[in-house]
N, C-alpha and C positions, 0 to 999 in steps of 0.2 A: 201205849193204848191200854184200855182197861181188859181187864180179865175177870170179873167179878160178873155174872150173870151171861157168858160169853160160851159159847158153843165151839169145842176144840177135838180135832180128827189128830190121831196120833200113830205114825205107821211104825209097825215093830212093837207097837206095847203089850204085849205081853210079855218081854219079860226083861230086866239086865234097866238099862237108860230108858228104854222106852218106860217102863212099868213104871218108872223115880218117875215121869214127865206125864204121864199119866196122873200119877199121885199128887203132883208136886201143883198140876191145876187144880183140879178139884179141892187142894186145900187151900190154891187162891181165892178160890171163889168162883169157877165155872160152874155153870148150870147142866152143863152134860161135856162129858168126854169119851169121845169115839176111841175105842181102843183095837187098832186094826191091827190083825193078824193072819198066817195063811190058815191058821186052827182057832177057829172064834173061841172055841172049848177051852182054848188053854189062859185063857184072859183071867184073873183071879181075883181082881180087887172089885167088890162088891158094888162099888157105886160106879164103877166103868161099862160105858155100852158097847159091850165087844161087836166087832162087823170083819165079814172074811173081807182079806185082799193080799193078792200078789201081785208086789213092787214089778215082775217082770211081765206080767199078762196086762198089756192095752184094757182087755176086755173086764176082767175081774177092776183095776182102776176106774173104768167108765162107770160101772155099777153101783162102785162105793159111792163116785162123786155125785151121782141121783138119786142114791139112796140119803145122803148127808148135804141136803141144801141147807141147810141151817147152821154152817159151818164158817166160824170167825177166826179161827188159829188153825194153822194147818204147821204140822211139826213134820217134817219128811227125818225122821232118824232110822228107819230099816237101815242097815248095812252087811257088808261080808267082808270077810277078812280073809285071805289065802296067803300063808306067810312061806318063803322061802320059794318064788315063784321070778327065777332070774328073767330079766328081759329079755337076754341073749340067747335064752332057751326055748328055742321052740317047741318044745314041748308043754311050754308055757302060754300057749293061744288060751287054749279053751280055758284054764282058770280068768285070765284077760278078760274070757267075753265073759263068763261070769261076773266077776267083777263091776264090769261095765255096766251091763245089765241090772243092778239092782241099785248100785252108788251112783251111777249116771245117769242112764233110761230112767229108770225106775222114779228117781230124784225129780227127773224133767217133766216126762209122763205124769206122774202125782200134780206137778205145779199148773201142768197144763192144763189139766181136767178140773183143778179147784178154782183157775183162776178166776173163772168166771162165776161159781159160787161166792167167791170173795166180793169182789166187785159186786154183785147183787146185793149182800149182807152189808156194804159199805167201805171195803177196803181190806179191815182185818189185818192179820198179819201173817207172813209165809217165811217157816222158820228151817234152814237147812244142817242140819248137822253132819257138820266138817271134820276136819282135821289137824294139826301143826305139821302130819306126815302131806298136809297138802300146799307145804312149804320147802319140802326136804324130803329127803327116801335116807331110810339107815339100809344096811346091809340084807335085811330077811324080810321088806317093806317095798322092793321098787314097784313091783304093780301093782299094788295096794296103793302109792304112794300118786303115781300115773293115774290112778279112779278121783281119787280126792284132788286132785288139781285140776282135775276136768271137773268137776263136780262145785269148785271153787269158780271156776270161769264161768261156769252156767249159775249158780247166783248171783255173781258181779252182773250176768248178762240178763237174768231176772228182774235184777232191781229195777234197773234201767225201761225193761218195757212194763212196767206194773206198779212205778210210779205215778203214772195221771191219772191212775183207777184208785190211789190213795192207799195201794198195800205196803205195808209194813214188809221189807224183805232182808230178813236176818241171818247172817250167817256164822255158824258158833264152831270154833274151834278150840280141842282138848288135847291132851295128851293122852296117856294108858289110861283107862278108866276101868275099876273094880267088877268088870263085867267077865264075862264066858271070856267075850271078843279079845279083851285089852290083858285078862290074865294068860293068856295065850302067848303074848310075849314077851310077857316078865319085867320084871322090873316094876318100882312105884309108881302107883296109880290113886288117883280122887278117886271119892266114892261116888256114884252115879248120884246119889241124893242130893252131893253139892254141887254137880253142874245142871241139876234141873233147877234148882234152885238159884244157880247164878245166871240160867235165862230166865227165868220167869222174873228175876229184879231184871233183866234185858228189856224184855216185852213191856213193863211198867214204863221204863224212859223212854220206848221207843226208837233203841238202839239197832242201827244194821250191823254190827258184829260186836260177837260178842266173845272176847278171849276168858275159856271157863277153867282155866287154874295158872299154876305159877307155868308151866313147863310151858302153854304157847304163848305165853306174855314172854318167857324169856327167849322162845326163836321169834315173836314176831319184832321182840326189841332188835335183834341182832339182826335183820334182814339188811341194815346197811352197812356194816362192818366189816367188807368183802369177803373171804371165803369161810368165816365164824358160822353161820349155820347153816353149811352145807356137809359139817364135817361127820363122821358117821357116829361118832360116838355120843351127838347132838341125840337128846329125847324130844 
């Protein structure tokens, strides 16, 4: 689909991957990009139309999506990360619902409340940013890992109902990426510049996924290899 003259809602932009998807429209050629965050104030790039929203408040989502009827691209990239958070550990719930609540709820809620703006504006497109951890779990990633595979199922389960309304439903998967999030567990990472840039070529061809560097090209290659990318030392 086009992007040039196109009205794009961006949750999380203010700062890290959001702010690159932010940027990375507006220098396609969008006419406006909504740059949602829980602190409008902290939105920085000057041509961006900051709007509050939390991924986990119903109400604050409902707001945004009647505030933003003018909306063709909808990029769901908020996310949390809580690393070292064993499954076996119950003391590991409440990171869980965390978790879930912003990579999941949050993801769903968002798709829920835009769909119907979409659909009004023509289809559009609804873009999810995933994971390769929504392939695999390393050692310090299982509930992190458990969000993004749910999160994965729910845009597989997207497409499917938001195809006869004509939406575009993308689902982008990375590895560590140059951010707060991805520096946090070390190791090489792309710079967030080049995977907004490797979906915004996505959203051009009208791709439903979209693999945005070498790391989940090379687990999603190995997914039939049997137990090759399940191993932990898999990025």
């Amino acid at each position: 689909m086009e992007i040039e003259g196109k009205t794009a809602f961006v949750t999380g932009g203010n700062r890290g991957l959001g702010h690159a998807y932010v940027r990375a429209l507006l220098e396609a050629g969008a006419k406006k990009v909504y740059a949602a965050a829980r602190d409008p104030s902290s939105v920085t790039l000057p041509r961006a139309t900051p709007i509050k929203l939390d991924v986990t408040s119903p109400s604050s989502i409902a707001a945004a999506a009647a505030q933003c009827a003018d909306v063709d691209i909808v990029i769901n990239n908020a996310g949390v990360l809580f690393a070292n958070t064993p499954l076996l550990d119950p003391n590991t719930d409440e990171a869980l619902t965390a978790l879930f609540n912003t990579n999941v709820w949050g993801l769903l809620n968002v798709s829920r409340a835009f769909a119907p703006v979409l659909k009004a504006n023509g289809g559009g497109a609804l873009v999810n940013m995933l994971s390769l951890l929504s392939w695999l779990s390393r050692p310090r990633t299982s509930s992190y890992s458990l969000s993004k595979a749910a999160a994965w199922a729910v845009t597989n389960g997207l497409r499917n109902e938001l195809r006869d309304q004509g939406t575009l439903v993308m689902g982008v998967h990375a590895g560590l990426i140059d951010t707060d999030m991805g520096r946090s567990l070390g190791g090489p990472s792309t710079s967030p510049d080049d995977i907004a840039k490797c979906v915004i070529e996505g959203i051009l061809r009208g791709d439903q996924e979209v693999l945005a560097d070498d790391a989940s090209r090379r687990v999603k290659s190995g997914l039939s290899l049997g137990d090759a990318p399940y191993l932990a030392d898999q990025r």
